[in-house]
Chimera marker file (.cmm) of the C-alpha trace (Angstrom):
<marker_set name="trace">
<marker id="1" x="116.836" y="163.030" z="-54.852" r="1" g="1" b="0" radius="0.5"/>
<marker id="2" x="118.219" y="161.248" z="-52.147" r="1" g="1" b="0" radius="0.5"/>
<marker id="3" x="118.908" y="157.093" z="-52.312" r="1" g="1" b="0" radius="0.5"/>
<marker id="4" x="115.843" y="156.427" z="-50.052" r="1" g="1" b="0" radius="0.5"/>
<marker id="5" x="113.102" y="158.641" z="-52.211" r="1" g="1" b="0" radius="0.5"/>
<marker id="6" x="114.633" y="156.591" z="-54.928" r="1" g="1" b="0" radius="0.5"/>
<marker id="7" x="114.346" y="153.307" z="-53.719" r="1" g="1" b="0" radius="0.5"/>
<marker id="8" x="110.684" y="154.401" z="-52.869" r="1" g="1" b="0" radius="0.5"/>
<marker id="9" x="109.606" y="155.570" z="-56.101" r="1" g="1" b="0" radius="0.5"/>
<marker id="10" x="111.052" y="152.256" z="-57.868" r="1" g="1" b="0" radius="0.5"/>
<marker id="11" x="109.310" y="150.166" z="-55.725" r="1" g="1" b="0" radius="0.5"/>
<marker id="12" x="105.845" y="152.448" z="-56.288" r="1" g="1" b="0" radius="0.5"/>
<marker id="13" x="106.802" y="151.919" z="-60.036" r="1" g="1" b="0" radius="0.5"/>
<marker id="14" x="107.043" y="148.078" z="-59.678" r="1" g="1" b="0" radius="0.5"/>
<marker id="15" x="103.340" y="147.760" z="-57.914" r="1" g="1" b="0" radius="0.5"/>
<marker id="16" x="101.873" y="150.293" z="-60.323" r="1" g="1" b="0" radius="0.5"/>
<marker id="17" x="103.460" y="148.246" z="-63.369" r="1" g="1" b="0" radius="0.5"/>
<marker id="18" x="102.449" y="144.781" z="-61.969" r="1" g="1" b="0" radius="0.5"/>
<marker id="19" x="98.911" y="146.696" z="-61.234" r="1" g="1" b="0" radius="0.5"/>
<marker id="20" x="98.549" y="147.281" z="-64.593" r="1" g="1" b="0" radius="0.5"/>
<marker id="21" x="99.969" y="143.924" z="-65.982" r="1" g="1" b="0" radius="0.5"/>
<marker id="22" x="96.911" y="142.108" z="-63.692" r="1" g="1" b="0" radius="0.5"/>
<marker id="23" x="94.266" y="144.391" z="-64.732" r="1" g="1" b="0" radius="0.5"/>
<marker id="24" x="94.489" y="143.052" z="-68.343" r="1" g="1" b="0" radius="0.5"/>
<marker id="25" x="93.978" y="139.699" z="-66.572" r="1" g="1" b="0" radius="0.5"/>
<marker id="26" x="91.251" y="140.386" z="-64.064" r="1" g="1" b="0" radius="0.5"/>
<marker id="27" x="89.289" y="143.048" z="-62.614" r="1" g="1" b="0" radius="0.5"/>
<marker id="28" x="90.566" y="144.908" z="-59.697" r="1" g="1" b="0" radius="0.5"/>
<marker id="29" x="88.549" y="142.826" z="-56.812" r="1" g="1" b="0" radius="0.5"/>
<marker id="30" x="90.173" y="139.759" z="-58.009" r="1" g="1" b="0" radius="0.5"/>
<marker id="31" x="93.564" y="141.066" z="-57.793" r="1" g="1" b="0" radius="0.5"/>
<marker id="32" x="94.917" y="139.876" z="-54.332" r="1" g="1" b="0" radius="0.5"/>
<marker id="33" x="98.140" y="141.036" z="-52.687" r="1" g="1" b="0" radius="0.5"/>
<marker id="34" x="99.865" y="138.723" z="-52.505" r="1" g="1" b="0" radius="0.5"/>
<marker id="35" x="99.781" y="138.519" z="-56.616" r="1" g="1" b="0" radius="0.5"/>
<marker id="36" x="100.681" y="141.995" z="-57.098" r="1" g="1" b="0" radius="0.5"/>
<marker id="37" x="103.302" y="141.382" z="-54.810" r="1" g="1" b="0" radius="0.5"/>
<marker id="38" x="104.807" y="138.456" z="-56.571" r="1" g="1" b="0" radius="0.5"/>
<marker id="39" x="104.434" y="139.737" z="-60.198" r="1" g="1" b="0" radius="0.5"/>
<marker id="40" x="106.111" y="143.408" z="-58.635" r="1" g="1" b="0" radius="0.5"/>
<marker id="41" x="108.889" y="141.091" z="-58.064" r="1" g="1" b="0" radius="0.5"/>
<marker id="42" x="109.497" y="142.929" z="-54.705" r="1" g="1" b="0" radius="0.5"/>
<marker id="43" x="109.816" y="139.712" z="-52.400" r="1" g="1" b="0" radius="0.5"/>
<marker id="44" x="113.214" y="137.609" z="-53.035" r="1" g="1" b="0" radius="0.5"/>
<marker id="45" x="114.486" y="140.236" z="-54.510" r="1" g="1" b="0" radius="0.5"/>
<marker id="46" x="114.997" y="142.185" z="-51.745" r="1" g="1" b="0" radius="0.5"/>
<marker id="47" x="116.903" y="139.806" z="-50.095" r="1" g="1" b="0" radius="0.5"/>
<marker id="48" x="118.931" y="139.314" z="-52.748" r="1" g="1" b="0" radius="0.5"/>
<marker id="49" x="120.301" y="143.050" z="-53.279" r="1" g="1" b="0" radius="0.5"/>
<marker id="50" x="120.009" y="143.411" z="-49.370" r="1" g="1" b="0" radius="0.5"/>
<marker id="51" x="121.375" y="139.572" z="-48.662" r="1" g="1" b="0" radius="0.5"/>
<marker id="52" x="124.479" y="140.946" z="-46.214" r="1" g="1" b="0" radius="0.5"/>
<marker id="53" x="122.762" y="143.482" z="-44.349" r="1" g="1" b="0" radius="0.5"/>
<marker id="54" x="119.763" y="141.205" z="-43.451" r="1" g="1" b="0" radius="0.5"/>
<marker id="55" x="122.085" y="138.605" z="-42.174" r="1" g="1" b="0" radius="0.5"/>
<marker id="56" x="124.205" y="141.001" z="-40.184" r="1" g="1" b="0" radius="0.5"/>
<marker id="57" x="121.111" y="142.511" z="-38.554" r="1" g="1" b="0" radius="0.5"/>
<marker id="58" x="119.525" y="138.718" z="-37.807" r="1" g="1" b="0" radius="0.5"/>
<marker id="59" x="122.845" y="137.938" z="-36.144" r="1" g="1" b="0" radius="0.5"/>
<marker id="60" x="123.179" y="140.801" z="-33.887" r="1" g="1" b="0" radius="0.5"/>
<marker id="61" x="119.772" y="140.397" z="-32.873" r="1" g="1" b="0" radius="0.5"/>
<marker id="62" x="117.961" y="142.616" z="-35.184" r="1" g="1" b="0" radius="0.5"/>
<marker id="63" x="115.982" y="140.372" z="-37.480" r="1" g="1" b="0" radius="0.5"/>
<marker id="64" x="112.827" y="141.647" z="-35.885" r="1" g="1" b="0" radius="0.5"/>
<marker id="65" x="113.346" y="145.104" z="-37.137" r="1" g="1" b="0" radius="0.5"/>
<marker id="66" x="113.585" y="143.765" z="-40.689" r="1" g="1" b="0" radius="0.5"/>
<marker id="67" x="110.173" y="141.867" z="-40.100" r="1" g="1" b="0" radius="0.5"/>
<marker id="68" x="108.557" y="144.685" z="-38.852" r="1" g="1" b="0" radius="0.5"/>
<marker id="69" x="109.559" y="146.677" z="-42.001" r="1" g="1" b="0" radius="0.5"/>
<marker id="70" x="108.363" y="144.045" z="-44.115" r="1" g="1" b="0" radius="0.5"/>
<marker id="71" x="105.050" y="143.798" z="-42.247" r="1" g="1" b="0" radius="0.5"/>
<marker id="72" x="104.745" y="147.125" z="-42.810" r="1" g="1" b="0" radius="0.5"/>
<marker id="73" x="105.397" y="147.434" z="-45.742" r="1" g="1" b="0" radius="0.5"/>
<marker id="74" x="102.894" y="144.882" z="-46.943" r="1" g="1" b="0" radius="0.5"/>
<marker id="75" x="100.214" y="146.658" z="-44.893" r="1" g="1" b="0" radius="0.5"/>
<marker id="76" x="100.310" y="149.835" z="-46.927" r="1" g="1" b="0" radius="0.5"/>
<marker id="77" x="100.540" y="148.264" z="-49.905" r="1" g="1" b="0" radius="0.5"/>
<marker id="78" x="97.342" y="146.158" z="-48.656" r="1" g="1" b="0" radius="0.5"/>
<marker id="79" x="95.584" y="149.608" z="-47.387" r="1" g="1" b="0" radius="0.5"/>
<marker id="80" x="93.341" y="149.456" z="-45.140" r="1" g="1" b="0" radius="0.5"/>
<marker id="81" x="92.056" y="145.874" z="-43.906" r="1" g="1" b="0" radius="0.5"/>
<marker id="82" x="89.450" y="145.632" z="-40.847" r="1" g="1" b="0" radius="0.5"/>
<marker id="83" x="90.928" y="144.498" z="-37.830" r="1" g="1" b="0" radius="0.5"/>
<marker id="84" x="88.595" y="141.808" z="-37.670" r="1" g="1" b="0" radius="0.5"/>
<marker id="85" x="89.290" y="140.471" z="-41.261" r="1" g="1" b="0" radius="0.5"/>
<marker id="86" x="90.657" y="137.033" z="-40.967" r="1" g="1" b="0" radius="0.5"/>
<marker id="87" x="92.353" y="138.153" z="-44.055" r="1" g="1" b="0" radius="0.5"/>
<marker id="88" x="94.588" y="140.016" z="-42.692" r="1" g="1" b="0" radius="0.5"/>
<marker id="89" x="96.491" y="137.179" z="-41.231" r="1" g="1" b="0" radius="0.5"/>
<marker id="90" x="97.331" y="136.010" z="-45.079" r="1" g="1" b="0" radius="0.5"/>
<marker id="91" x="99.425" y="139.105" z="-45.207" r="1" g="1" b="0" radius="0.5"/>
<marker id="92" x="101.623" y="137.706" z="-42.106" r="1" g="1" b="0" radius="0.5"/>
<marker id="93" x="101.645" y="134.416" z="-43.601" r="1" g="1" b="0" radius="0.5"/>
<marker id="94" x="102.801" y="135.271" z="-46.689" r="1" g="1" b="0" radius="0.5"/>
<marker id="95" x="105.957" y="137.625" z="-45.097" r="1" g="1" b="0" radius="0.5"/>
<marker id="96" x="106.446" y="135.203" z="-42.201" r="1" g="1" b="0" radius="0.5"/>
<marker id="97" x="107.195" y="132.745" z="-44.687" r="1" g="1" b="0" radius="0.5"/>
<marker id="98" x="109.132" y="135.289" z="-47.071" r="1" g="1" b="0" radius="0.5"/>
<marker id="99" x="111.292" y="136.231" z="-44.278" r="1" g="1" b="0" radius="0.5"/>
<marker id="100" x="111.946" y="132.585" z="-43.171" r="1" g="1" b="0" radius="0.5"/>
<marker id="101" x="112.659" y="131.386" z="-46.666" r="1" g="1" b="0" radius="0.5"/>
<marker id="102" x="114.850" y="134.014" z="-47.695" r="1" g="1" b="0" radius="0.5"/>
<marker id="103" x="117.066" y="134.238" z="-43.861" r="1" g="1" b="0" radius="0.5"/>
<marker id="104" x="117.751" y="129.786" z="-45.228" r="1" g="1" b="0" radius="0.5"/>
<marker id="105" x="118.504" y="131.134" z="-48.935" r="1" g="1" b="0" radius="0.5"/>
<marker id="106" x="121.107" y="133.791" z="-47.614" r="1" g="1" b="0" radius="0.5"/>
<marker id="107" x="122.676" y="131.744" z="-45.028" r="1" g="1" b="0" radius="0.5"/>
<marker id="108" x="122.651" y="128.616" z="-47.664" r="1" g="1" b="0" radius="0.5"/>
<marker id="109" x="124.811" y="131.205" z="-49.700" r="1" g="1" b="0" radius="0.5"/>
<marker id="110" x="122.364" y="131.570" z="-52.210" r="1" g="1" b="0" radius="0.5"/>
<marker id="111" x="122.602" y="128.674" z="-54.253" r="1" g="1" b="0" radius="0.5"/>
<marker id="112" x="119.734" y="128.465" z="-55.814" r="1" g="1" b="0" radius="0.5"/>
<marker id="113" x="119.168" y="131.017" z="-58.220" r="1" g="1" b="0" radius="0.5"/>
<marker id="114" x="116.178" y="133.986" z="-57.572" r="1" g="1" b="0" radius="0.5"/>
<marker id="115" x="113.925" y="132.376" z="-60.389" r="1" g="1" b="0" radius="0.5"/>
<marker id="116" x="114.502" y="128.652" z="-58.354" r="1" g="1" b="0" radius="0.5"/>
<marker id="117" x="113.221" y="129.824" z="-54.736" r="1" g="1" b="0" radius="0.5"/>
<marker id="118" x="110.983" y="132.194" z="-55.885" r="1" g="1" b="0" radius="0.5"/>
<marker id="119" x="109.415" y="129.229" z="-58.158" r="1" g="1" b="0" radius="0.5"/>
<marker id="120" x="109.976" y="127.062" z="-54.597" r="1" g="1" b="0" radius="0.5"/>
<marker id="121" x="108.365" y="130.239" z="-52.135" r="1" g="1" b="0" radius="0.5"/>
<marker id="122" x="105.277" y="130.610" z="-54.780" r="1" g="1" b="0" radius="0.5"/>
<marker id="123" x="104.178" y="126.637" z="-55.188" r="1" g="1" b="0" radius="0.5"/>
<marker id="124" x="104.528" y="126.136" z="-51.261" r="1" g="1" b="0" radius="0.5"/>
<marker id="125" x="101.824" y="129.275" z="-50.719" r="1" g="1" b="0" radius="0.5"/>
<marker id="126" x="99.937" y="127.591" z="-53.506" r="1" g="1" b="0" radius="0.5"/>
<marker id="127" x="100.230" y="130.909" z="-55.233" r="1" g="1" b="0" radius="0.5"/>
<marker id="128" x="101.526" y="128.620" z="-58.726" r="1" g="1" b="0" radius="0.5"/>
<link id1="1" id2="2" r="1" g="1" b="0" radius="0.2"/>
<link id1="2" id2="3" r="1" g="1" b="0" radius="0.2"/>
<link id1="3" id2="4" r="1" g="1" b="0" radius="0.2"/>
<link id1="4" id2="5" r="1" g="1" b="0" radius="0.2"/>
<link id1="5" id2="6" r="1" g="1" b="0" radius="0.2"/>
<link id1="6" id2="7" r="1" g="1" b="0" radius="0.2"/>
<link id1="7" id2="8" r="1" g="1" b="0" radius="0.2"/>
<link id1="8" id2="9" r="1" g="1" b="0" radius="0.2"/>
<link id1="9" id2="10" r="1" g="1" b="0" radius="0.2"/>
<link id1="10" id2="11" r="1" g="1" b="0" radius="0.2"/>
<link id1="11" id2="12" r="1" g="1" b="0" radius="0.2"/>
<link id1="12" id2="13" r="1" g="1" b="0" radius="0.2"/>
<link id1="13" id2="14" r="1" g="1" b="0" radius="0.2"/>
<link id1="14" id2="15" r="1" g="1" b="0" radius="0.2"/>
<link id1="15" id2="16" r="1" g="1" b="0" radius="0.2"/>
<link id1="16" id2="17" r="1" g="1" b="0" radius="0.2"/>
<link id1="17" id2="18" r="1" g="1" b="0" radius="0.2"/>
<link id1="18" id2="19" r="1" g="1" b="0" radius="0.2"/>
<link id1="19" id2="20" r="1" g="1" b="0" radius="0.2"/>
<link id1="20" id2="21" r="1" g="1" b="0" radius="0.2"/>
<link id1="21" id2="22" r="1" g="1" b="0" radius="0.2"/>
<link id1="22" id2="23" r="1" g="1" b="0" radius="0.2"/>
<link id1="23" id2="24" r="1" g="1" b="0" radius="0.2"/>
<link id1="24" id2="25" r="1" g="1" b="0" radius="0.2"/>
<link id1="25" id2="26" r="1" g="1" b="0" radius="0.2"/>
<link id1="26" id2="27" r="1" g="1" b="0" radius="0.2"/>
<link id1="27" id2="28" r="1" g="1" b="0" radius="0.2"/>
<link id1="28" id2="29" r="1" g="1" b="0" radius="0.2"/>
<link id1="29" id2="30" r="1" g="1" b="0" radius="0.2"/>
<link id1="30" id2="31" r="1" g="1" b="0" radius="0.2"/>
<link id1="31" id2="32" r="1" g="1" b="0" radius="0.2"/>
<link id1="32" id2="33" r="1" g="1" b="0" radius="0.2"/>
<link id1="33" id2="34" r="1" g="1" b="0" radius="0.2"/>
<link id1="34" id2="35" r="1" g="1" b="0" radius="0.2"/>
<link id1="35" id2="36" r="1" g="1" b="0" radius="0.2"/>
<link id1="36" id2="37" r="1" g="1" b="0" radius="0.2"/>
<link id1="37" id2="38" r="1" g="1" b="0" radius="0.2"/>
<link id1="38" id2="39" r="1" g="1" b="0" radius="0.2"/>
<link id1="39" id2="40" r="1" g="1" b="0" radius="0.2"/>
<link id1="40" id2="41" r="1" g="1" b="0" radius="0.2"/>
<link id1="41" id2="42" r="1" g="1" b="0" radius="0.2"/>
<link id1="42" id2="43" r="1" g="1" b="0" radius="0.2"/>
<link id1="43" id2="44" r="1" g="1" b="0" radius="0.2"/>
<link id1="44" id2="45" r="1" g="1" b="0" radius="0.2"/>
<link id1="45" id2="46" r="1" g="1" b="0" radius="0.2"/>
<link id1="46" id2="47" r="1" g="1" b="0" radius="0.2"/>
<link id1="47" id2="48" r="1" g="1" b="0" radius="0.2"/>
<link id1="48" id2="49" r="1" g="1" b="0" radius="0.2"/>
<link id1="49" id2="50" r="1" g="1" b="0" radius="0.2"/>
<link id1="50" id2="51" r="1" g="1" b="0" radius="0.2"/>
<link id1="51" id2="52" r="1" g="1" b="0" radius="0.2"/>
<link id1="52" id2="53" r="1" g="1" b="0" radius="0.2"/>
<link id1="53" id2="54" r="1" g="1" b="0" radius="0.2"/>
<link id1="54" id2="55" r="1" g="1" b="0" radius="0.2"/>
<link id1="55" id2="56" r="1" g="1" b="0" radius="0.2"/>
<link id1="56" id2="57" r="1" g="1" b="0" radius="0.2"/>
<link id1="57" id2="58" r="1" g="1" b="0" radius="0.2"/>
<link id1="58" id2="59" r="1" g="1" b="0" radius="0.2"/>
<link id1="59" id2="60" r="1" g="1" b="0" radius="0.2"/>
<link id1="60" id2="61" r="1" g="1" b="0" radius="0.2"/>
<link id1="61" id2="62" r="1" g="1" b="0" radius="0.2"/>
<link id1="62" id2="63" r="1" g="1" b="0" radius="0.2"/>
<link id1="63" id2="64" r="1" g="1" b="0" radius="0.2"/>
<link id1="64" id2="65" r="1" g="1" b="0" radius="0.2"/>
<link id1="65" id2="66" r="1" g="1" b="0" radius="0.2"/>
<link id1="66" id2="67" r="1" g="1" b="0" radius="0.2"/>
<link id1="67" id2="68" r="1" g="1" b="0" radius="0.2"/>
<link id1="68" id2="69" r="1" g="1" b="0" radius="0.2"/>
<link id1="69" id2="70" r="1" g="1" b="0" radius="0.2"/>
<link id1="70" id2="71" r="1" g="1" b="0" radius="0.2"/>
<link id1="71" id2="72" r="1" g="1" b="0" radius="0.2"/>
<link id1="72" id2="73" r="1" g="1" b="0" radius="0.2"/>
<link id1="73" id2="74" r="1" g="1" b="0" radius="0.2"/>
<link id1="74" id2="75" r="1" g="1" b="0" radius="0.2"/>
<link id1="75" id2="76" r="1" g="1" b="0" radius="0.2"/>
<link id1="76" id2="77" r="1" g="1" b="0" radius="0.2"/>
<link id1="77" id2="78" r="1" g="1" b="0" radius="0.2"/>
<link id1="78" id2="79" r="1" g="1" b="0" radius="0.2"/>
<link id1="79" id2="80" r="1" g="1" b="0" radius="0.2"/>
<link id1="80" id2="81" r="1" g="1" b="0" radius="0.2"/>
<link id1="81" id2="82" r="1" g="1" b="0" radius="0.2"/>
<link id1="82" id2="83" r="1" g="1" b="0" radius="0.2"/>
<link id1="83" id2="84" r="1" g="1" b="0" radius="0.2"/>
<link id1="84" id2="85" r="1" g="1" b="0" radius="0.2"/>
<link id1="85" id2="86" r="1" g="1" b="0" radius="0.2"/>
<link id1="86" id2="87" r="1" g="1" b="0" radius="0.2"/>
<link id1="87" id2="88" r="1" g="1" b="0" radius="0.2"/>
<link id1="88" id2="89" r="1" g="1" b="0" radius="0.2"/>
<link id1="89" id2="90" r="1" g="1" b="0" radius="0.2"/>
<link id1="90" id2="91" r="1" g="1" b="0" radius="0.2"/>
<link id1="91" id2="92" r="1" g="1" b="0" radius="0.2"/>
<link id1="92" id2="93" r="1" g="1" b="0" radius="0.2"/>
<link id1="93" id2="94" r="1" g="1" b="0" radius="0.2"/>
<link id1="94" id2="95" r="1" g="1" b="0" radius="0.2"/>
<link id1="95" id2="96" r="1" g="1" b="0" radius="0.2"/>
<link id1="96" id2="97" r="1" g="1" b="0" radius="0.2"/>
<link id1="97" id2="98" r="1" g="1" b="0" radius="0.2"/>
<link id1="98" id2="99" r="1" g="1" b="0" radius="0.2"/>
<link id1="99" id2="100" r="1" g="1" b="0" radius="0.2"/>
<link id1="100" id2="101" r="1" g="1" b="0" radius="0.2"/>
<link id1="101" id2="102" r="1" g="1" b="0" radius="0.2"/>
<link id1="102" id2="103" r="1" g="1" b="0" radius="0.2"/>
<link id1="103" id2="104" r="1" g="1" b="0" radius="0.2"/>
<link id1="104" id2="105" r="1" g="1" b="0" radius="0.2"/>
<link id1="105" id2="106" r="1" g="1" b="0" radius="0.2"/>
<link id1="106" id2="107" r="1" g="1" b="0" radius="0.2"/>
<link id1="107" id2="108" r="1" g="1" b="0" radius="0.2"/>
<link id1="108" id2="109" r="1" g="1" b="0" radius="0.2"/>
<link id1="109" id2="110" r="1" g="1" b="0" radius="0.2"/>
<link id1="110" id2="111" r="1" g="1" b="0" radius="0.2"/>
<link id1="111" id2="112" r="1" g="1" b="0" radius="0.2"/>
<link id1="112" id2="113" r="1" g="1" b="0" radius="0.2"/>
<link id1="113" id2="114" r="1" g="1" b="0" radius="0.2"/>
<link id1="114" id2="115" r="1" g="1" b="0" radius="0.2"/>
<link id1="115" id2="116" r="1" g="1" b="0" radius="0.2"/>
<link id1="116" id2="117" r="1" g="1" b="0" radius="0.2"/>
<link id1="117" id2="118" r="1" g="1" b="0" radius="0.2"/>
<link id1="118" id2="119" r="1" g="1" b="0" radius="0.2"/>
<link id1="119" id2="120" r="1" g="1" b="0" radius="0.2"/>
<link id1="120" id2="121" r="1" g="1" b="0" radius="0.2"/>
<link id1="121" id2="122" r="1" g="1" b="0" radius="0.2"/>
<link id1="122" id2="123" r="1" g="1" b="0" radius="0.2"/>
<link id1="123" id2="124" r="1" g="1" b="0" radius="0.2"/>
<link id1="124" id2="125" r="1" g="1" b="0" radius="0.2"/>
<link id1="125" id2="126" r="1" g="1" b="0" radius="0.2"/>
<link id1="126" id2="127" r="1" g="1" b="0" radius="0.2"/>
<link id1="127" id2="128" r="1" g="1" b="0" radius="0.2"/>
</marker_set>
């Protein structure tokens, strides 16, 4: 299996795991995505594993390609929103201000650890 199918599958394994993990909690319409998000563990650490290739790409001019990923991303994981949801704009929030956060984090040289600015990212968005 190539390294891309691979990548996919883990990350389908994270939301399915943290799906699981919040259903003993709640009941499925109470479950937002931005939680299963954050307990899938999917946001900082991205940037962590990815840190040098994101900041290459945002130098040369490319970080827009990396949002647009992300935004995408999120949006199939979210399924499928109206257009005329005002929810949808908590999905752009919430990776507009992933994106931001982690691009200071990696050019800070990642000194505070994962569990720090993830604890930071998560009280900010009142998600804590």
């Amino acid at each position: 299996m190539d390294k891309r199918k691979e990548a996919n599958l883990r990350v389908k394994e994270k939301i399915a795991t943290a799906l699981l993990y919040l259903l003993e909690q709640k009941s499925i319409s109470q479950i937002t995505i931005t939680e299963l998000i954050q307990n899938a563990r999917m946001g900082f650490e991205f940037f962590g594993r990815y840190g040098q290739i994101v900041l290459d790409l945002h130098r040369f001019g490319y970080g827009s390609i990396i949002l647009d990923m992300l935004n995408q991303f999120h949006e199939e994981v979210a399924g499928t929103m109206p257009h005329t949801s005002i929810e949808r704009y908590r999905l752009y929030i919430y990776i507009g201000s992933l994106y931001n956060t982690a691009l200071m984090w990696l050019k800070n040289g990642k000194r505070e650890s994962l569990e720090e600015i993830t604890e930071l990212f998560c009280f900010s968005l009142r998600m804590k």
